[in-house]
N, C-alpha and C positions, 0 to 999 in steps of 0.2 A: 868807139867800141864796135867791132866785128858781132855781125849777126851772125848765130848758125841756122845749117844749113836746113833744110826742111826736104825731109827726104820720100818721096811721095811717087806714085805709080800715074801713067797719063791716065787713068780714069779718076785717080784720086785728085788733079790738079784741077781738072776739067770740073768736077762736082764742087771742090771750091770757088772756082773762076764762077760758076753759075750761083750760086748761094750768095755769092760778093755780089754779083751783076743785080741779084733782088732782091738785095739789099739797100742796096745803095740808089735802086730808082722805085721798085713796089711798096716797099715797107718804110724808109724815109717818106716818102709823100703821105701812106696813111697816118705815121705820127704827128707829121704836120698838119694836115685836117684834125685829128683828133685834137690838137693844141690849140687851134684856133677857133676850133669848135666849145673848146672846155674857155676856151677866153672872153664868149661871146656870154656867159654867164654874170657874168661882173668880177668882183674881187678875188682876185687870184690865192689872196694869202691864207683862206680858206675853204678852197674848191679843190675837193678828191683830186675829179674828174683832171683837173687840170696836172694836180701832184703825180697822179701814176702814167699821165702820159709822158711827160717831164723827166721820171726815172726809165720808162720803157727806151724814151729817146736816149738817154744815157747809158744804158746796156746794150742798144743799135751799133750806138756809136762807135763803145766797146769792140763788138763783135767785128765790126764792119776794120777796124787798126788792125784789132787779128791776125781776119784772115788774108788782107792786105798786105802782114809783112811774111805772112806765109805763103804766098803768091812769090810776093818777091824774090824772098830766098829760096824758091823752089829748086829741087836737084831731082831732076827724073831717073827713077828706079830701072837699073835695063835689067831688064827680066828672062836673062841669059845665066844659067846656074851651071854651068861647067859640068855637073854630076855632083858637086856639093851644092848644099843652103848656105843662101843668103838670103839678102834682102831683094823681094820681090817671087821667090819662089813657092810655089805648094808644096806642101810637106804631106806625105802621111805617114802616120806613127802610129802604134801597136804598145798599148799598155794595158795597167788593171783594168780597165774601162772599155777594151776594147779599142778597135782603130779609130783614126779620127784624121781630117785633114785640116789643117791651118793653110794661110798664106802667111808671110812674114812680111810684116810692110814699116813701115817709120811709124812714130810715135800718132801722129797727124792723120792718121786713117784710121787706126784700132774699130773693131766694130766686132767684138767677142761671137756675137748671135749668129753673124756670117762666116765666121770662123778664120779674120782676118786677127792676129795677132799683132804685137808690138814687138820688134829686133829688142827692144829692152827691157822686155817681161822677161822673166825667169825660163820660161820655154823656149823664148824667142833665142833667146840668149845663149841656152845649153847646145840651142839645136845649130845656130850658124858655124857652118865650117866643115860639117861632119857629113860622110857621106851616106847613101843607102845600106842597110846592112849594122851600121854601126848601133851601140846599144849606148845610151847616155843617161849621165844622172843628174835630174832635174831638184834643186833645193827650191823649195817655194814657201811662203809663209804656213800652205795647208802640210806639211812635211817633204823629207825625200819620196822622190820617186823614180824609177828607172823605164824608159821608152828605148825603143826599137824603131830607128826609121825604115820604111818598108818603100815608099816607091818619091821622086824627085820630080817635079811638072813644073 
């Protein structure tokens, strides 16, 4: 079975690649102290301490496949927009809300509060392709809406 692709900007690969790297040597080694430290108790089959290190290692573990096969399949975002959006561009848009600027990045970045968006959120989505100037109409679970792209970065 074919992996897809993980579509990610070089700062977004690089902040993975580092989060794996301490993962995989800062945070495995504390769980392992903490295991062996919760073992030095005695009986395992009813020691917390030892149960929640034991699951933390298991969600480590988790994390650490992740972001490993999202490394792998990584595909770097060129962040060359023609004069239209895509993916890896800044938008800014003019609605009921007033202006606002996104980035549109892959699914693997989203960070709402920076104003990085997902190509597969409903904005993300209305907005790729279209150039400055143009007015679009966004359907999202909160209702329609209609934006106005105002400038392309």
């Amino acid at each position: 079975m074919q992996e897809r692709p993980v579509l990610l900007t070089r700062e977004g690969l690089q902040k993975l690649s580092v989060e794996l790297e301490e993962l995989r040597t800062v945070k495995r080694a504390e769980i392992a102290d903490r295991i062996k430290y919760a073992k030095e108790f005695g009986d395992i089959s009813e020691n917390a301490e030892y149960e929640d290190a034991k699951n933390e290692q298991g969600m480590l573990e988790g994390r650490i496949l992740t972001l490993e096969k999202m490394v792998r399949n990584a595909v770097i975002i060129e962040e060359h927009h023609g004069g239209t959006v895509q993916v890896g561009a800044a938008v800014a848009i003019l609605d009921e809300d007033g202006e606002q600027t996104f980035t549109i990045v892959g699914p693997a970045e989203v960070d709402v509060s920076t104003g990085r968006i997902s190509m597969e959120s409903p904005v993300g989505r209305a907005l790729l392709g279209h150039k400055v100037g143009d007015t679009v109409e966004v359907s999202s679970p909160g209702g329609a809406r209609t934006i106005k792209i105002v400038k392309i970065s």
